[in-house]
C-alpha positions in Angstrom: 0.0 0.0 0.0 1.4 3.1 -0.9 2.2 5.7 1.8 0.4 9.0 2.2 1.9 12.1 0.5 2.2 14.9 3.4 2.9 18.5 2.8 3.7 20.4 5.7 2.1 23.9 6.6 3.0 26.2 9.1 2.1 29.7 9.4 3.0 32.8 12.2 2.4 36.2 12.9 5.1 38.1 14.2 2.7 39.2 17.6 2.2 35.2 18.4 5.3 34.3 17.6 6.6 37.1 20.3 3.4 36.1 22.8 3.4 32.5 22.5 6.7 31.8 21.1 4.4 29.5 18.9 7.6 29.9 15.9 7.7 28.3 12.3 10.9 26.1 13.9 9.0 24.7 16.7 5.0 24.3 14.2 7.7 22.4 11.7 9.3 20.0 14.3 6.0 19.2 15.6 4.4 18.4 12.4 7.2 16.6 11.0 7.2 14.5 14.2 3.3 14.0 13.8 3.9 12.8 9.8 6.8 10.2 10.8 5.1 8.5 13.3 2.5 8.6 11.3 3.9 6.8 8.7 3.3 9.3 5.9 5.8 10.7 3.4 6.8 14.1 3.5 6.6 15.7 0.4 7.3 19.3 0.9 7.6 22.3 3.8 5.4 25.6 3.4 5.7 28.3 5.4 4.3 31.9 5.7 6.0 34.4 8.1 4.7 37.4 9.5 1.8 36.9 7.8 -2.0 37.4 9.5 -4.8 34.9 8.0 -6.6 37.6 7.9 -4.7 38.8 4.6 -5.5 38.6 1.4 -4.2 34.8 -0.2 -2.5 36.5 -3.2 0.0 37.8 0.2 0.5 34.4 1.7 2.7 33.3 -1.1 3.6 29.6 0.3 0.0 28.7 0.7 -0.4 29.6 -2.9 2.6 27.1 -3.9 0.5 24.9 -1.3 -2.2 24.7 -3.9 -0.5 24.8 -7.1 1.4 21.6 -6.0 -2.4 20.4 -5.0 -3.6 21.0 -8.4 -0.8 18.8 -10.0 -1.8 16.1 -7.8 1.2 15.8 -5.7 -0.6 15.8 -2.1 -2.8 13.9 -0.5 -2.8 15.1 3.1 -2.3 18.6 4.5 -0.9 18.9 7.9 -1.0 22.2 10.1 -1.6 22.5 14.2 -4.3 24.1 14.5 -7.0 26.0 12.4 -6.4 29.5 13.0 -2.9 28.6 11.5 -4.6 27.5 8.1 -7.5 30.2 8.2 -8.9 32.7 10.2 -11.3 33.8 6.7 -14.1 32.0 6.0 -14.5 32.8 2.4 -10.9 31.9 1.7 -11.7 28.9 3.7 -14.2 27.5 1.3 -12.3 28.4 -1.9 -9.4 26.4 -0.8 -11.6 23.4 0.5 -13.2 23.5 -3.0 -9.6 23.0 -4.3 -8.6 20.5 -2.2 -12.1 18.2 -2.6 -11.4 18.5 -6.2 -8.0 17.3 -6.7 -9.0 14.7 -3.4 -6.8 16.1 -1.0 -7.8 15.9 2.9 -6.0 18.5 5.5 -5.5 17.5 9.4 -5.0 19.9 12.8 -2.5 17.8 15.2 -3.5 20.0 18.1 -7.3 19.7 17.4 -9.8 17.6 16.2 -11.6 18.8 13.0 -13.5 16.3 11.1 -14.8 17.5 7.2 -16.4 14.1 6.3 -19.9 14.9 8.4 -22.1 17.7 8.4 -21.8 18.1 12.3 -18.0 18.3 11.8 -17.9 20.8 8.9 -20.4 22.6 11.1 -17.8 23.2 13.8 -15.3 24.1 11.5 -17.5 27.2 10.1 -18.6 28.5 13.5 -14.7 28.3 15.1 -13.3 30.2 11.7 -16.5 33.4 12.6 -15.1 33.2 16.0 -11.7 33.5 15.0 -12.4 36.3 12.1 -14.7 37.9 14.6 -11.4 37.9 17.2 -9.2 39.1 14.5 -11.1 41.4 13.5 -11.8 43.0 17.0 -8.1 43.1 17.7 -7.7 45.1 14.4 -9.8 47.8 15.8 -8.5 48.3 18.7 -4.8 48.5 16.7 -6.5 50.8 14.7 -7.8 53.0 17.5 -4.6 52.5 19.8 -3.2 54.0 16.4 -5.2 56.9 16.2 -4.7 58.3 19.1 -0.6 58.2 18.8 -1.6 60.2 16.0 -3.4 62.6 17.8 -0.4 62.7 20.2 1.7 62.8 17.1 3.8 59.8 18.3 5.7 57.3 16.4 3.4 54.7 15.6 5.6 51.5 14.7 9.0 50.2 13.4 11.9 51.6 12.6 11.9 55.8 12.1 12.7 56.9 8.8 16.1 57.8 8.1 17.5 61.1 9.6 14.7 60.5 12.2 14.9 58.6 15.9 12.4 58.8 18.7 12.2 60.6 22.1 11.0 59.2 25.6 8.0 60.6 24.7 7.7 58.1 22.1 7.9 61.7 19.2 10.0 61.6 16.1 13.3 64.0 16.5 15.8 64.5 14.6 18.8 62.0 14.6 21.8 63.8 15.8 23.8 61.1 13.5 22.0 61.7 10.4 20.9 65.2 10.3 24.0 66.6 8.5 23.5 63.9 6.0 20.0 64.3 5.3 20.3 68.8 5.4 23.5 67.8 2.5 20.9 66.0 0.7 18.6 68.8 0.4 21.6 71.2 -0.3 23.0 69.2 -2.8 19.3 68.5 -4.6 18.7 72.2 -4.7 22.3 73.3 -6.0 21.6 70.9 -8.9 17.7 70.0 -9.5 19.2 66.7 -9.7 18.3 63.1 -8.1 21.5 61.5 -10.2 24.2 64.3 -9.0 22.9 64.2 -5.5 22.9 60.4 -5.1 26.2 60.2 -6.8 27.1 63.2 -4.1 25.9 61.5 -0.9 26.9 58.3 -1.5 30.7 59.1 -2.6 30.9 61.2 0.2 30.0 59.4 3.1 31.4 56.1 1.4 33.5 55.2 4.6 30.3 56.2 7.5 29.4 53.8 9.5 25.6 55.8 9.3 25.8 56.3 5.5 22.9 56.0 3.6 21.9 53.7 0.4 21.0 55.4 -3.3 17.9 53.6 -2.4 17.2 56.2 0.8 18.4 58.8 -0.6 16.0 58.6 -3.4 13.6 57.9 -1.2 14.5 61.2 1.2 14.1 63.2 -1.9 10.4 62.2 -2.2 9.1 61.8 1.3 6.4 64.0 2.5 8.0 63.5 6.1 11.1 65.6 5.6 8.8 68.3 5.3 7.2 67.8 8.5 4.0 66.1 7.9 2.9 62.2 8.8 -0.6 60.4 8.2 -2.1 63.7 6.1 -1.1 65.6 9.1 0.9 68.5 9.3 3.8 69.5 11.6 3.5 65.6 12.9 7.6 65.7 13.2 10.5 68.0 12.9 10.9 69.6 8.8 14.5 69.5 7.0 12.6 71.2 4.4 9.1 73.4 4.1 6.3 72.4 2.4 7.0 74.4 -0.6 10.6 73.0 -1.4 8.9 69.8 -1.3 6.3 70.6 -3.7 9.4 71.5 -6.0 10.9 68.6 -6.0 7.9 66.8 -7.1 7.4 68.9 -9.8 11.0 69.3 -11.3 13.3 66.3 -10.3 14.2 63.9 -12.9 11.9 60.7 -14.0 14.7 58.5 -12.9 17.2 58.5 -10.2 19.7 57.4 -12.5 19.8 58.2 -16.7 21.6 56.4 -18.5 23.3 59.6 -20.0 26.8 60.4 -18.7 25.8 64.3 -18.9 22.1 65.9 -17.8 19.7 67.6 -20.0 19.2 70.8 -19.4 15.2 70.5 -20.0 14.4 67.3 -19.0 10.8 66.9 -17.9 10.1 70.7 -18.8 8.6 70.4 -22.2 5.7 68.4 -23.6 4.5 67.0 -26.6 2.0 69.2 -28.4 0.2 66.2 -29.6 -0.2 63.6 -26.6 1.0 66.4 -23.8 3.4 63.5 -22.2 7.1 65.0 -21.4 9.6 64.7 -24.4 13.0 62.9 -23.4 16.0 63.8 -24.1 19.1 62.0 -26.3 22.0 61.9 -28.1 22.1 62.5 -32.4 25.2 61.2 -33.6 26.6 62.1 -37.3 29.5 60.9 -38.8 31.2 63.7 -40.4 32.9 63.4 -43.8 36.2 63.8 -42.2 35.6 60.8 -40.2 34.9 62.4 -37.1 31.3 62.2 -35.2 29.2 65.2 -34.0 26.6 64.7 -31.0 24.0 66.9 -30.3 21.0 66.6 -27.8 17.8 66.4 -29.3 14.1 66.1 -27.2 11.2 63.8 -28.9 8.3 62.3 -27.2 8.4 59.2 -25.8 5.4 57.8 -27.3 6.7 58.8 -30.9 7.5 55.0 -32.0 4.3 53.4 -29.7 1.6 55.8 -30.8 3.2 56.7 -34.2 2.2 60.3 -34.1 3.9 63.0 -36.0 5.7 65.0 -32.5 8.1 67.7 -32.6 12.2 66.7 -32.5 13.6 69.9 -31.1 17.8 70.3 -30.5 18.5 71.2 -27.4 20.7 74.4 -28.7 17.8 76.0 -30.4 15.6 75.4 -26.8 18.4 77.3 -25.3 19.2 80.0 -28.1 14.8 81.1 -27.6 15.0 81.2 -24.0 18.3 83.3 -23.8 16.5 85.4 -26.3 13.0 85.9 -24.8 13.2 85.4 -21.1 14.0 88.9 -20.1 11.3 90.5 -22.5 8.7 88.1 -20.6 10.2 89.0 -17.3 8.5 92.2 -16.9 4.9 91.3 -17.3 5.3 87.9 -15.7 6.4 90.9 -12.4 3.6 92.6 -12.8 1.2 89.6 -12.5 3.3 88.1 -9.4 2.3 91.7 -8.1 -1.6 92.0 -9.1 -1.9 88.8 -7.3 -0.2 89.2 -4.0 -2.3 93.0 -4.0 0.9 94.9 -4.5 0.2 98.2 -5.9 2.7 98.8 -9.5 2.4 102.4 -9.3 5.2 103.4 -6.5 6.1 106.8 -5.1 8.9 108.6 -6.4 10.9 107.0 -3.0 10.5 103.8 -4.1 11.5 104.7 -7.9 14.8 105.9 -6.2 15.4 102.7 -4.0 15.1 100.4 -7.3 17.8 102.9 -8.9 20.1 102.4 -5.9 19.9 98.7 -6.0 20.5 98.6 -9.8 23.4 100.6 -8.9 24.7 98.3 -6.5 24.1 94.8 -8.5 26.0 96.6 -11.3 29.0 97.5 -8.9 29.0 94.0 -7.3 28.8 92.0 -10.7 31.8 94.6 -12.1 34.5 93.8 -8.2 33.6 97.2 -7.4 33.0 96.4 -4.1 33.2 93.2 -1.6 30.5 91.1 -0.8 30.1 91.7 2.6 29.4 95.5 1.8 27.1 94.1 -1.3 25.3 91.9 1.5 24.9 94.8 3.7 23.7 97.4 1.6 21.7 95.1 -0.3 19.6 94.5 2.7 19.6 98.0 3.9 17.7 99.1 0.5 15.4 95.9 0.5 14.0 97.4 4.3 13.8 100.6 2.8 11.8 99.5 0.3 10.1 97.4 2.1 9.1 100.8 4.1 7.6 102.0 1.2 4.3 99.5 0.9 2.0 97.8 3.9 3.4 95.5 6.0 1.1 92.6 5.3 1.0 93.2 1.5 4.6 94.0 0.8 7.0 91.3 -1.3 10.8 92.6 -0.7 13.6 91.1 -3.4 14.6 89.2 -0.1 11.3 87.2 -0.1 10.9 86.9 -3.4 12.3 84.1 -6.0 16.1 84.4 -6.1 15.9 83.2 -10.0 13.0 85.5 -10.9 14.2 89.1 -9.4 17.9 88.8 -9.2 19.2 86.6 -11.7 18.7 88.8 -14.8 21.2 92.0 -14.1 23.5 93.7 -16.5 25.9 91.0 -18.1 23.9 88.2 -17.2 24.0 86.0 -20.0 28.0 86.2 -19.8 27.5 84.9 -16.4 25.2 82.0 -17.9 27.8 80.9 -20.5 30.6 80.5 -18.0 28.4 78.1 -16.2 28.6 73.9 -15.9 26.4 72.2 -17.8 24.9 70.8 -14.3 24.2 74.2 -12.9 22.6 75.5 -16.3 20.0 73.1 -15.3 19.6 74.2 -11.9 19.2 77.9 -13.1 16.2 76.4 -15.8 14.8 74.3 -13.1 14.5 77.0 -10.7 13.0 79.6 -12.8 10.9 78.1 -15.1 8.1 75.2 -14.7 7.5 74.2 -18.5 8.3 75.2 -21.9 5.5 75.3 -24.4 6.0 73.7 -28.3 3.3 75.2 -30.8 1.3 72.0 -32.1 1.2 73.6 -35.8 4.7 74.4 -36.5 6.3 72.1 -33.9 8.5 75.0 -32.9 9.5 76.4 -29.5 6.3 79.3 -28.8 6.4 80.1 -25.1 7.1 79.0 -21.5 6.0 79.1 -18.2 7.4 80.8 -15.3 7.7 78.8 -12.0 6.5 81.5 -9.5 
């Protein structure tokens, strides 16, 4: 007679496996000493760990290689030690059992005594799985509202703080003395360069040798965490900010598609300009020509990335001619862009002659400071002086000073500024793009640069 072909389950949750000490070692020994002197033939071991029954099957992935190797007929007999171990769901209960009556496979508790041959025991087995769904479901509310109300007290609520992050005795989220001046060079880094590549390649050169360094994988992951900003769970100033609110928004809206292209040198528009047929961002690469003299020319180019899949007739702009219009047109559209930044923040546009004079002064002084005129600290100092007096000038609560306003939009453009631009890296002429504008518009006719957008 042949013997019986066993498969093994065994299933724990880390909280019983901490309050009963009920572990996947000690359900395996048991069952495998149940099957032996039993006679039966051990076929496989499947185990699920840290896993509730009350989860969805698709998450208990060894009970799903359970059933596959039920399907092809391999098992006859299913052992586990009790029944909340094998489920704690009744629907999920009765798909499996339909499985396993199908391909004639029976399942055993060796710690209980469940019989599915008889109506009486099949009967028990129904009302013990609504008890224990109605008992796990009972201890998930009160999880839930133990939860809630750490959230109320803004506490951490489980695991391991994020990094840059450790907890107080008070059970809040503070800042890790360890960590901070990784994560604040992070931010530094991100917003020198509008890059996720040159700031992972950054971090994680620099702090190569720290015991506390962090992986591309976190620092990705800092770069796109609401919780660096201060806010948890939808809820605002829940833990100490490395950056505000509005810095985060930024970064959403301007930092590259991927943490790492595969090009060796950034793009200086990438993820700023859209196809004027599907209105999906248009990618950058490389055109390569062989010249006649047997040398090769590159050039960056920007086509939309759903050219090939979609077939549509998109625009191929070079990235020199995207650069040649904006050096062109930006400071001819910076004067009425000013004037709407000032109708909507209420700040009157006709000023006093005082204030005519105080715009004349700091003119004066950019000019001086961008010729070595004069040293920085002096530039510093009467720079601020002005920006107070002309603060003086409007109300207090409707007044936006050069000081508040974007660095990019109302300093950036002074006399001999494009001869500043030039002498730029090609990594920092992508910061200034990123931080003034927030898209660059192609006319869908003529599939020709027609406009941008500015960020603020």
């Amino acid at each position: 007679m042949p013997k019986i072909r066993c498969a093994i389950y065994d299933r724990v949750s880390t909280e019983l496996q901490v309050k009963e000490g009920l572990s996947l070692d000690a359900q395996k020994q048991a069952l495998t000493d149940y099957a032996l002197s039993h006679g039966y033939e051990i076929v496989g071991y499947y185990a699920d760990e840290g896993i509730t029954a009350r989860k969805k099957m698709q998450n208990r992935k060894d009970l799903l290689r359970l059933l596959h190797d039920v399907e092809a007929d391999k098992i006859d007999l299913i052992l586990v030690t009790k029944l909340d171990r094998w489920f704690r769901n009744i629907k999920d209960y009765h798909n499996t059992q339909a499985i396993l009556e199908a391909h004639h496979c029976n399942w055993k508790t060796i710690f209980e005594e469940y019989d599915t041959s008889t109506a009486n025991g099949r009967f028990a087995i129904n009302i013990m799985l609504s008890v224990n769904e109605n008992e796990c479901d009972r201890t998930s509310d009160r999880i839930n509202s133990v939860f809630a109300y750490k959230k109320t007290k803004r506490e951490h609520l489980n695991g391991k703080p994020a990094y840059g992050y450790t907890t107080d005795q008070n059970k809040k989220l503070i800042k890790d003395p360890k960590t901070e001046h990784i994560v604040e060079d992070i931010f530094d880094h991100y917003f020198t360069t509008y890059s996720k590549k040159a700031t992972v390649n950054y971090i994680t050169a620099k702090y190569a040798n720290s015991p506390v360094r962090p992986t591309m994988y976190q620092v990705n992951r800092i770069l796109n965490c609401i919780t660096y900003a201060g806010q948890m769970y939808g809820i605002e100033h829940y833990c100490p900010a490395y950056i505000t609110m509005e810095q985060f928004l930024k970064i959403k809206s301007v930092s590259d598609s991927k943490i790492i292209p595969h090009q060796t040198e950034p793009f200086l528009f990438s993820s700023m300009i859209k196809c004027p047929v599907c209105a999906k961002n248009m990618n950058g690469f490389v055109k390569r020509q062989h010249l006649k003299s047997g040398a090769t020319s590159e050039y960056k180019r920007y086509r939309c990335g759903r050219k090939f899949s979609e077939y549509h007739n998109g625009a191929c702009l070079s990235e020199s001619m995207i650069e040649k219009y904006l050096l062109n047109h930006i400071v001819e559209q910076l004067q009425p862009h000013t004037l709407e930044l000032m109708q909507k923040q209420k700040l009157p546009t006709q000023k006093p002659d005082k204030s005519a004079s105080i715009h004349a002064e700091l003119d004066r002084l950019n000019n001086m400071y961008q010729k070595g005129r004069i040293k920085e600290s002096y530039y510093d100092e009467q720079y601020t002086l002005l920006s107070e007096k002309l603060a003086s000038c409007f109300p207090a609560a409707e007044v936006i000073s050069p000081l508040e306003a974007p660095k990019a939009i109302f300093s950036a453009f002074l006399e001999g500024w494009q001869e500043m631009y030039h002498k730029l890296d090609i990594s920092h002429k992508k910061a200034f793009w990123k931080e003034i504008l927030k898209e660059i518009h192609v006319d869908a006719e003529s599939r020709k640069i027609c406009g941008f957008q500015f960020r603020v």
